[in-house]
N, C-alpha and C positions, 0 to 999 in steps of 0.2 A: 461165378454166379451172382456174387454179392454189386458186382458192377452194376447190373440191373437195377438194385434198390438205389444206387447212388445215381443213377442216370433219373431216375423216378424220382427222387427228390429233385435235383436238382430243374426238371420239370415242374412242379407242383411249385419252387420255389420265383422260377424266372418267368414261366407261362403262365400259371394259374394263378399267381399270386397269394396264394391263401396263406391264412397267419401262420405264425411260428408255431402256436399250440397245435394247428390241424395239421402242421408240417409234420413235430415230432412225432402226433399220433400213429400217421398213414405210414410215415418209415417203423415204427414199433413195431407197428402191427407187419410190415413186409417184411423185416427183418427176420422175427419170426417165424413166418411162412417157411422162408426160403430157407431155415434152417430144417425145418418140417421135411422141406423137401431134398435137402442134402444128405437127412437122415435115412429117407426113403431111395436112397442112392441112386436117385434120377437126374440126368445131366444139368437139365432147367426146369424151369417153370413148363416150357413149353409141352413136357412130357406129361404134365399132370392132367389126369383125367376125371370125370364128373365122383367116379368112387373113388379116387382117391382125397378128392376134395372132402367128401364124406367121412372120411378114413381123417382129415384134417378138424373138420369141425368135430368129431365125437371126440380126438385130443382135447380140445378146450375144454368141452364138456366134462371129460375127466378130470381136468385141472381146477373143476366148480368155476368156470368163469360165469356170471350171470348172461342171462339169454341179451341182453343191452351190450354187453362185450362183445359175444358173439358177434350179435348185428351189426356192429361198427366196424369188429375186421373182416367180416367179409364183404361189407361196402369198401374198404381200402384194398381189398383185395380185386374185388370186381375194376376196378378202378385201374387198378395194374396193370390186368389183365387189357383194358383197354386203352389205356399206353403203349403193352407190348404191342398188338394190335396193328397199331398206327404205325410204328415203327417197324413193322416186316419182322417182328420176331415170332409172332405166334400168328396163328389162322382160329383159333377158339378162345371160350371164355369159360372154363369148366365151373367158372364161380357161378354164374347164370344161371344152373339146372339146380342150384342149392333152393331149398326152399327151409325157412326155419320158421318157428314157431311163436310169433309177433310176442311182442313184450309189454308189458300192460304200463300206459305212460301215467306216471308218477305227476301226482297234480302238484307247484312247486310250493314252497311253502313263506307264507308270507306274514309280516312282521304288522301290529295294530300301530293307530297314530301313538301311543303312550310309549309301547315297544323301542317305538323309533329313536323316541326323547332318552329313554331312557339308555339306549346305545349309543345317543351320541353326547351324552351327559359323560361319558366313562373316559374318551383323553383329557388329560390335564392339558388345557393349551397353553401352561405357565410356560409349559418346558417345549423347546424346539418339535421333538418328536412327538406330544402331543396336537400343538397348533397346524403339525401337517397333516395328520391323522384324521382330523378335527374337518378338518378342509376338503380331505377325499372321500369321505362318510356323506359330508354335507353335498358336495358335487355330484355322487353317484345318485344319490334320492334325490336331488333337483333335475337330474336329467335323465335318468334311463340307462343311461350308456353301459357297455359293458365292461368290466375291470379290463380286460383286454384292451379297451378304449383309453380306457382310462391310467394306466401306464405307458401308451404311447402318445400321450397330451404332449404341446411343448408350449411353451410359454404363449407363442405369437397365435396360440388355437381359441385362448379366451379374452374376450373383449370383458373389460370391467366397466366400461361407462356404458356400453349400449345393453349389459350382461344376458351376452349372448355368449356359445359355444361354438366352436366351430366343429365337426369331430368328420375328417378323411379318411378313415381307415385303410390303409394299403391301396390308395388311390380311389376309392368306389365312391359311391354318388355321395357327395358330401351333405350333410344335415347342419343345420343351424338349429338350435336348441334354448329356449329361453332359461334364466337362472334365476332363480327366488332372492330374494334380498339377503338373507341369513348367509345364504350360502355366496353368496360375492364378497360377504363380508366374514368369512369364513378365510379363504379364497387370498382375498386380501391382504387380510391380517400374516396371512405366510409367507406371500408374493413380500410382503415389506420389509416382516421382523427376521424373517426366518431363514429362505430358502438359499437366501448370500450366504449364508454361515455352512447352510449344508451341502449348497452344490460343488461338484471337483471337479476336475480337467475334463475327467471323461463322461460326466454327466451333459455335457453340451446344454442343446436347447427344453431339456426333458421338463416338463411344469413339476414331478413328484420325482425326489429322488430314496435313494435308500440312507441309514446312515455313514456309508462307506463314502457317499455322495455319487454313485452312479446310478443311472434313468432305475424307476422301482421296476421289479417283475410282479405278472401275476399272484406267484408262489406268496412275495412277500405282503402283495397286500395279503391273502388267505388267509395268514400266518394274523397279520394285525387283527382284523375282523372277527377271528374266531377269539382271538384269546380276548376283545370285548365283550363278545356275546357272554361269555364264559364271568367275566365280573361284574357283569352287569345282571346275571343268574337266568338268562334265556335259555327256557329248556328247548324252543321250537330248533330243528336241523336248521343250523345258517349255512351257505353254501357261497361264493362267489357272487353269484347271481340274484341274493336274495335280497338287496335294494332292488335292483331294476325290477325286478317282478313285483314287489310291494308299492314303488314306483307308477306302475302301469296300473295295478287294480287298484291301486287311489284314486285315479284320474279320473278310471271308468265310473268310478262308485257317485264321484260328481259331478260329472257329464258330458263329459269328452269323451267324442266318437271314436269309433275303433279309428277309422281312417288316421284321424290325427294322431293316436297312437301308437298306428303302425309306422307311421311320418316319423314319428320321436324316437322310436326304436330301432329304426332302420332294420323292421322284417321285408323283405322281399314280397311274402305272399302274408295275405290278409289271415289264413289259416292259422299261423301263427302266435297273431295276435289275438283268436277268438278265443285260445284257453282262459282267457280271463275274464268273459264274458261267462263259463263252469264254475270257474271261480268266485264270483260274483253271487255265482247263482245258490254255490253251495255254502257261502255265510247266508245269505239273506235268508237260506232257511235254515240254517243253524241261530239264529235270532230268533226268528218266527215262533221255531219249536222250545226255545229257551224262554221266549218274555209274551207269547201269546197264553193268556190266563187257560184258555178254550184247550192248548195243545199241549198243554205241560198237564192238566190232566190227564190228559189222552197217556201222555209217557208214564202218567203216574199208573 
């Protein structure tokens, strides 16, 4: 039965192209399934029915998974389903008749211009691992991009004299991305002093490597990021993501239209980028009610 998840991956890998991170998730999540349903001593998938699907998600629920887990595995699930599908294994989708109870989206949390300084004041760029540190902090906030992106750089993706980006993500429409002066010189300063000392054999063409000297992962940039937020005494949740989002409602805050920002972030649908248009909305009155003489009475 477990050939199925391995055929589904390897689908999702060679036809849909989708990253490594959506890769691992959707096999997690089938992996699991199909252990659900080995338990349930049913031949395949194909035998699973709308209650037993049911009988499936109230498991999670008893494991406390948050309703956000929920909705992700049985998107990977439905998803399956319609692989099997395609392929003459199954005639149904028992995931389909699931209906769960939407998840209230978490607005993301974003970093003030002092914040920023103050996060990127924390590498030493005396020392090798600082100056690269120093360079991927500054890259992410000049461009948007997602750390995902951004461990799959490779040298020949940035342009230092025209400082531009180039960023292809697994083939898809490519973006060109402009870079602030700081951060070329950021950028540079690593490209020169630094990156000959740390790159290895197996590092290839990677722009960031780790200190072992092979291309960085997600995981490790994580790893970097939080433990500056952390010395740097930032109580706000930092996440992965939380340049690019602070990124974008800077842009907006000064006049750049969503369009261009959906351009720089490479969202597909303009929807996307409109959370930050909320976001926006909910500083400017969180100001209003702070430093308006008229409304801070009112609170008082």
């Amino acid at each position: 039965m477990k050939e199925y998840c391995s055929e589904y991956r390897n689908y999702l890998r060679f036809q849909k192209a989708v990253s490594q991170n959506t890769l691992d998730s959707y096999t997690r999540d089938i992996d699991h399934f199909l252990d659900f349903v080995i338990i349930k001593k049913l031949k395949g998938p194909e035998q699973v029915t709308a209650s037993i699907m049911e009988e499936y998600v109230q498991s999670l629920t008893d494991r406390q998974c948050s309703i956000s887990t929920i909705t992700r595995n049985m998107a990977s699930i439905r998803g399956f389903y319609q692989f099997l599908i395609l392929n003459g294994k199954t005639l149904q989708n028992p995931a389909k008749a699931i209906r769960l109870e939407k998840a209230q989206k978490k607005l993301p949390q974003i970093l003030s211009g002092e914040e920023i300084e103050l996060l990127f004041a924390q590498p030493n760029i005396s020392e090798a691992k600082g100056c690269r540190d120093k360079a991927m902090l500054e890259l992410l906030y000049a461009t948007g991009i997602r750390v995902s992106e951004l461990v799959e750089l490779n040298v020949t993706d940035i342009n230092l004299h025209t400082a531009m980006l180039c960023c292809n993500r697994n083939g898809k429409t490519e973006r060109m991305i402009p870079i602030y002066s700081t951060a070329i010189a950021a950028v540079s300063d690593y490209l020169f002093r630094v990156r000959g000392m740390m790159i290895g054999p197996e590092g290839g063409q990677a722009l960031f490597t780790n200190l072992n000297g092979r291309r960085l992962t997600r995981q490790g940039f994580w790893k970097i990021i939080k433990g500056y937020a952390e010395q740097a005494k930032i109580t706000k949740e930092i996440t992965p993501h939380t340049l690019r989002h602070s990124f974008a409602l800077h842009l907006l805050e000064n006049g750049a239209s969503l369009k261009d920002i959906q351009m720089m972030l490479g969202h597909a649908d303009i929807s996307s980028t409109q959370v930050y248009v909320q976001l926006m909305n909910d500083h400017f009155k969180e100001v209003y009610n702070h430093c308006h003489p008229k409304a801070k009475l009112g609170a008082g």
